[in-house]
N, C-alpha and C positions, 0 to 999 in steps of 0.2 A: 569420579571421572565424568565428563560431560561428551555425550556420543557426538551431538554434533559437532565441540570442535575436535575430535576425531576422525571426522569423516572426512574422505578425501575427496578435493575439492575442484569442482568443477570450475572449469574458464571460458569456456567454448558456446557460449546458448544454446548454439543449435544443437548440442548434444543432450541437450535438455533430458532428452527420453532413454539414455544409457543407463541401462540397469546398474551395471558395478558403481555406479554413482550413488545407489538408492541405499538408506538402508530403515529396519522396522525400528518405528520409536520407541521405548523400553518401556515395559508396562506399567511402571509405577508413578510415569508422565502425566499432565494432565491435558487436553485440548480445549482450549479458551476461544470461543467465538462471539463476535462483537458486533451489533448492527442497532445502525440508529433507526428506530422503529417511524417508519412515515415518512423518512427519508424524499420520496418522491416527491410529494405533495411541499417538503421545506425546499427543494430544489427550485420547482414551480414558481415558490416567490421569491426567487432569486437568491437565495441563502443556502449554495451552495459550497463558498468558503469556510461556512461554519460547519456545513455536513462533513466536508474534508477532514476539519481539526479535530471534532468530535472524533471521527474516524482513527483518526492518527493518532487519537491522545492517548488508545490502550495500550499502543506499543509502548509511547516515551513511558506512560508509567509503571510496565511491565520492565522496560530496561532500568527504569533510576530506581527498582527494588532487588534488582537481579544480581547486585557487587561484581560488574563489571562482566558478568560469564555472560558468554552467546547464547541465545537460544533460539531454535527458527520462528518463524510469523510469516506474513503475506499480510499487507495493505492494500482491501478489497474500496476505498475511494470512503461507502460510508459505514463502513467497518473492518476490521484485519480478525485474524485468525493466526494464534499463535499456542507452541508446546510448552511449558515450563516443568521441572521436575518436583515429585512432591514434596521433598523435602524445603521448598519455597511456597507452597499452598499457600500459607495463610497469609505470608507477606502481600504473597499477589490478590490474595481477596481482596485485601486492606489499600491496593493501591488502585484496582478497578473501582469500586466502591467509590474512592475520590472521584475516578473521572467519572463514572456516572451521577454523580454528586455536581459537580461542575455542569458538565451536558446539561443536567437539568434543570439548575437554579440561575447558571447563566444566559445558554442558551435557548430553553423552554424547548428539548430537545431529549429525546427518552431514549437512554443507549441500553439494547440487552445484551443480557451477559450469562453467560451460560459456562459451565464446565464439564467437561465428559471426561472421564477419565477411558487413557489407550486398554488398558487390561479388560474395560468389559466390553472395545470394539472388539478386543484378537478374542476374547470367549468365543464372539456370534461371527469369528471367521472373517471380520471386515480389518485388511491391513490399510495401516499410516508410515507410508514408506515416505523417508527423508533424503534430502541432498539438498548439500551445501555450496550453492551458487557463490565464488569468490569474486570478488569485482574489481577492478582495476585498484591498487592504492591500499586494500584489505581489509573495509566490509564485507559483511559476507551476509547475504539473501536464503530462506528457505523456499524450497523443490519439493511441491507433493507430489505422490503417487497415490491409487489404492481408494478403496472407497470411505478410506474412516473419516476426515474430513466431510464428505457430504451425508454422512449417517450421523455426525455429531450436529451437524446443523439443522438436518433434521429433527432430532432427540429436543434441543434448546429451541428451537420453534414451533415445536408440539408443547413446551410449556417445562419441559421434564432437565434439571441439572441447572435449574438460574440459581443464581446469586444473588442469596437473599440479604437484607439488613442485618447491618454488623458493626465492630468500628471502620475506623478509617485511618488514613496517614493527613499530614498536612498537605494543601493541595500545591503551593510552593516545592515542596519535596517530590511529591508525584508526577507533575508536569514542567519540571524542568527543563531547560532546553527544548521546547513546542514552540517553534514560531513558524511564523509566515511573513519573509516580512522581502521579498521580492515581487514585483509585477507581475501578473498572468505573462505564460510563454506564449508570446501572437507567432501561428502558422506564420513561415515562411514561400512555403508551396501553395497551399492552398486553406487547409484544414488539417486540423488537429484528430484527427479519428483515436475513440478508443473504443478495442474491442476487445469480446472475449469469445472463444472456441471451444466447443465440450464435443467430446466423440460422443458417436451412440453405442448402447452394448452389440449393435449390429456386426461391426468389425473387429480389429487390433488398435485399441484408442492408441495404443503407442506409437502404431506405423503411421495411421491417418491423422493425427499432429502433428508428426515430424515432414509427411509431406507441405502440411498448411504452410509449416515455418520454412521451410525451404520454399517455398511458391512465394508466400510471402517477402522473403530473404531476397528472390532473383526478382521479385517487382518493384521493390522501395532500397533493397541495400541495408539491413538493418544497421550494419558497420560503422554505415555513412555520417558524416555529421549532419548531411542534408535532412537525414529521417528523424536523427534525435531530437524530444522535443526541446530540449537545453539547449541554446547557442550562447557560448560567453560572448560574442560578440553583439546579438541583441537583448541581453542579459541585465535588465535596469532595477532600480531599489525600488521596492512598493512604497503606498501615499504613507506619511511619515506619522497620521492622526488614525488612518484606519489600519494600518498594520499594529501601531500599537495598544490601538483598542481592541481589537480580537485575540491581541498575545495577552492583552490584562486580564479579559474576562476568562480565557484558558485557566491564568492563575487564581482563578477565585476571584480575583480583584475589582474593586469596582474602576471603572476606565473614567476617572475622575480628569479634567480637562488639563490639571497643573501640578498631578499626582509627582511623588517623588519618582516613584516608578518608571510614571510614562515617561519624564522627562530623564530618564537613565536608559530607557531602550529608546527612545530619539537621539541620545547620544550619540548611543552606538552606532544608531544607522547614518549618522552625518558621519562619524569617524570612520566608517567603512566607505563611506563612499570618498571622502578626502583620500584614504590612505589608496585605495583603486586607481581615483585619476592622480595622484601625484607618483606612485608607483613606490611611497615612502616605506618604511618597516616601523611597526609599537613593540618594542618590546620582543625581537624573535617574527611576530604574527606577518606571515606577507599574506595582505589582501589578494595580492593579485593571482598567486598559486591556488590559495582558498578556491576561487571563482572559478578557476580553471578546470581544478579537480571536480564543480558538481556535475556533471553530465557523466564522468565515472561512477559517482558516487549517488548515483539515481536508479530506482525500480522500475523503468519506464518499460519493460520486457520481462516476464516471470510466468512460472508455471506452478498453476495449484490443483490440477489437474484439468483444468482449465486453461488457456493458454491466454493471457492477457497480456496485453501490449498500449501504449499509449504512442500513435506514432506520428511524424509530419509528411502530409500525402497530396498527392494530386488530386484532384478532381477526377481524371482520367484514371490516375493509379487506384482511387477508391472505385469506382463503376468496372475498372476490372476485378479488381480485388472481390467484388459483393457478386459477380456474374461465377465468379472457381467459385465460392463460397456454398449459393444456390444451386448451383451443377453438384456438387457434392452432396448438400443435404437433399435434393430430389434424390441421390441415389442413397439415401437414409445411413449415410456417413458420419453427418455433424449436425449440432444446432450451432448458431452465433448469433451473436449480437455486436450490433454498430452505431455509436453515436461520434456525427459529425461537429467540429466547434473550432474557432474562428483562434481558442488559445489553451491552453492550458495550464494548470494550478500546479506550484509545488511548495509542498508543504511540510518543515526542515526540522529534523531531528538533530539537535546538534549538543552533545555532551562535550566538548571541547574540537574545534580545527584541527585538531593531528589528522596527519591521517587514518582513515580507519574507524575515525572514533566519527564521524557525521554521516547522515545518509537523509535521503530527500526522495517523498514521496511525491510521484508524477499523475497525477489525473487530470481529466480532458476538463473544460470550465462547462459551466450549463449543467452540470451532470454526471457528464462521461462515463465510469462504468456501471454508478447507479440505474441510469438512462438505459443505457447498453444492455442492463440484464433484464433489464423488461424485455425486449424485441427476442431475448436467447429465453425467457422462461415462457413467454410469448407461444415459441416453436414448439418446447416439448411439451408444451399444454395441447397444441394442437395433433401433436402425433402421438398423444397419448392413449387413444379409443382403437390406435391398430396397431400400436406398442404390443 
C-alpha cells in the first residue's frame, strides 16, 4: 500500500497548515534531494530555461520509473525534493543517474543528488510529515511539514548520502514527457513575483504562515485568475527551433537542425496549435480542454515548509506585500525572499493529456525562486549571530 495515495486529501490551500492533513512518511522511504550546483551564476547568463529543466527532469524521471504509483516531491525551480519507497531504490538511482548524465553532458550543468533515508531522520527525532494536496481535475501535489526535509538537505550538502556512479536507464525512457514547449507567462499586472516564506523557531511556524497566506490571499486574491500566472487566454506556443532544441538535448539527443526528432516535436506543436485555433478533435484529444485545464493543473502555490508561490502582482500589491513581510521579520517571525520578473516559465510534465495524468511546473523567468532564495538565505545569515 502506498501512504500517500491514502492520505486524505486536501483541496482548500489555505488549509495548507491542518494538521489532520499531515501524516509521518514511513521509514523505509527514502528522501531524494536535487540541486543544480551553480545554479546562480547559469542564471546570470541567461540560461535560466535550462536550470528549470534540469530542475524538473528528477521528477519526470522519478515518475517514468515509478509504474504509474504517486509519490510526493516539490519542484524547488533548480531542483525538487521528492519521497520514494525502498522497495524502488534502485530503479530510482538508475533513473537520477540519467538525468544527471544528461544535465551534464548536455547542459554542462552538475545536478546533486543525494538520498537520506526517513528511518535515520525519525532516530534523531526530525519528522517528514506529508499531505496530499489534490488539485482541480486529479493530480495531486506534496505538503511538507517538520524538519526532515531541511535536515536531509543539509546531510547531501555537507557531502554525506550522494549518489554515486552506477548504471543507468535509457535517457529516452527517463525523460519522457519533459518539455517546455510554451512561451514565457508575461505579467499581466505588473510582475511576476516569486517568493518564498520560512518561519523562525521564534514562534508557531504553523500560525505565522497561515497568517502570511491569508494576508497574502486578501491582497492579490489567490482564487483569482487575475493572480494566476497561467491565463488561457494569453496562453501562446513557444519558438518552434528553440523549444525543440531544449526538449532534444533533455533527451540525450543531439538538437540536429533536420533531425527525425525535431521534426516530429515541430509536428506536434503545429498540430496543437491548428487543432486550438480551429477548435477541431485528433483522435478523442481536444486541444482546447488540454489548454484550459493547465492553470488547474500547475504548482504555482505549494508548501514545503516553506511557503512558495509564483504569483501576478501589482507594483503597489508587491510594495505592500514586502512592507507586512519586513513588519514581521523585524518582529523575528519570518525570513523571505522576493524576486520580481516581467514573466514566468512553465515547464510540462506530461505522460499523456487525460486528466490527472499532466502537471506543469510554474517559476518566475530571470530566476525566480533560485534568485528568491538568496535574499531568504541572505536574512538567516544575517540573524544568525543573535539566533
Amino acid at each position: 500500500m502506498n501512504f500517500f495515495t491514502e492520505l486524505k486529501p486536501l483541496t482548500n490551500f489555505l488549509e495548507f497548515n491542518h494538521t489532520e492533513y499531515y501524516q509521518q512518511a514511513p521509514s523505509d522511504w527514502w528522501i531524494v534531494i536535487t540541486d543544480v550546483q551553480g545554479s546562480t551564476k547559469a542564471i546570470e547568463q541567461g540560461r535560466y530555461k535550462e536550470v528549470n529543466m534540469v530542475g524538473a527532469s528528477t521528477i519526470a524521471a522519478l515518475s517514468n520509473v515509478m509504474d504509474g504509483e504517486l509519490f510526493p516531491f516539490v519542484f524547488g525551480g533548480d531542483g525538487a525534493t521528492a519521497l520514494v519507497p525502498n522497495a524502488k531504490k534502485e530503479i530510482v538511482e538508475k533513473a537520477l543517474r540519467t538525468s544527471q548524465s544528461i544535465a551534464q553532458e548536455q547542459f554542462d550543468l552538475h545536478l546533486r543528488i543525494g538520498l537520506v533515508s526517513v528511518k535515520s531522520l525519525v532516530e534523531k527525532g526530525h519528522e517528514t510529515l506529508v499531505c496530499r494536496y489534490e488539485l482541480p481535475g486529479g493530480p495531486s501535489l506534496a505538503f511538507f511539514k517538520g524538519e526532515g526535509l531541511d535536515v536531509a538537505e543539509k546531510i547531501v550538502k555537507s557531502g554525506h548520502g550522494i549518489l554515486g556512479p552506477g548504471p543507468m536507464i535509457p535517457s529516452a525512457e527517463a525523460l519522457a514527457g519533459l518539455s517546455c514547449r510554451w512561451s514565457p507567462l508575461e505579467s499581466e499586472r505588473h510582475e511576476m513575483l516569486s517568493l518564498l516564506v520560512k518561519a523562525t523557531p521564534a514562534g508557531d511556524s504553523t500560525e505565522i504562515l497561515r497568517q502570511v497566506a491569508e494576508k497574502i490571499h486578501l491582497l492579490v486574491d489567490l482564487n483569482s485568475p487575475e493572480s494566476h500566472p497561467i491565463k488561457n487566454e494569453t496562453l501562446t506556443g513557444g519558438s518552434l527551433m528553440g523549444s525543440s532544441s531544449l526538449e532534444l538535448k533533455t533527451q540525450g539527443l543531439p538538437p540536429r537542425w533536420f533531425s527525425k526528432e525535431r521534426r516530429n516535436i515541430i509536428f506536434q506543436m503545429l498540430a496543437a496549435r491548428l487543432l486550438l485555433w480551429t477548435g477541431w478533435k485528433s483522435k478523442g484529444f481536444d486541444m482546447q480542454a488540454y489548454q484550459e485545464s493547465l492553470p488547474s493543473h500547475s504548482d504555482f502555490r505549494k508548501y514545503d515548509a516553506l511557503l512558495r508561490m509564483v504569483i501576478d502582482i501589482s507594483a503597489e500589491m508587491t510594495i505592500q506585500l514586502r512592507q507586512y513581510l519586513d513588519e514581521q521579520k523585524t518582529k523575528g517571525l519570518l525570513f523571505y525572499g522576493m524576486h520580481s520578473s516581467k514573466a514566468a516559465l512553465m515547464t510540462c510534465f506530461v505522460k499523456t493529456t487525460d486528466p490527472g495524468k499532466h502537471i506543469h511546473f510554474v517559476d518566475g523567468s530571470d530566476g525566480g525562486y533560485a534568485i528568491a532564495a538568496k535574499e531568504l538565505k541572505k536574512q538567516i545569515q544575517e540573524a544568525a549571530p543573535s539566533a
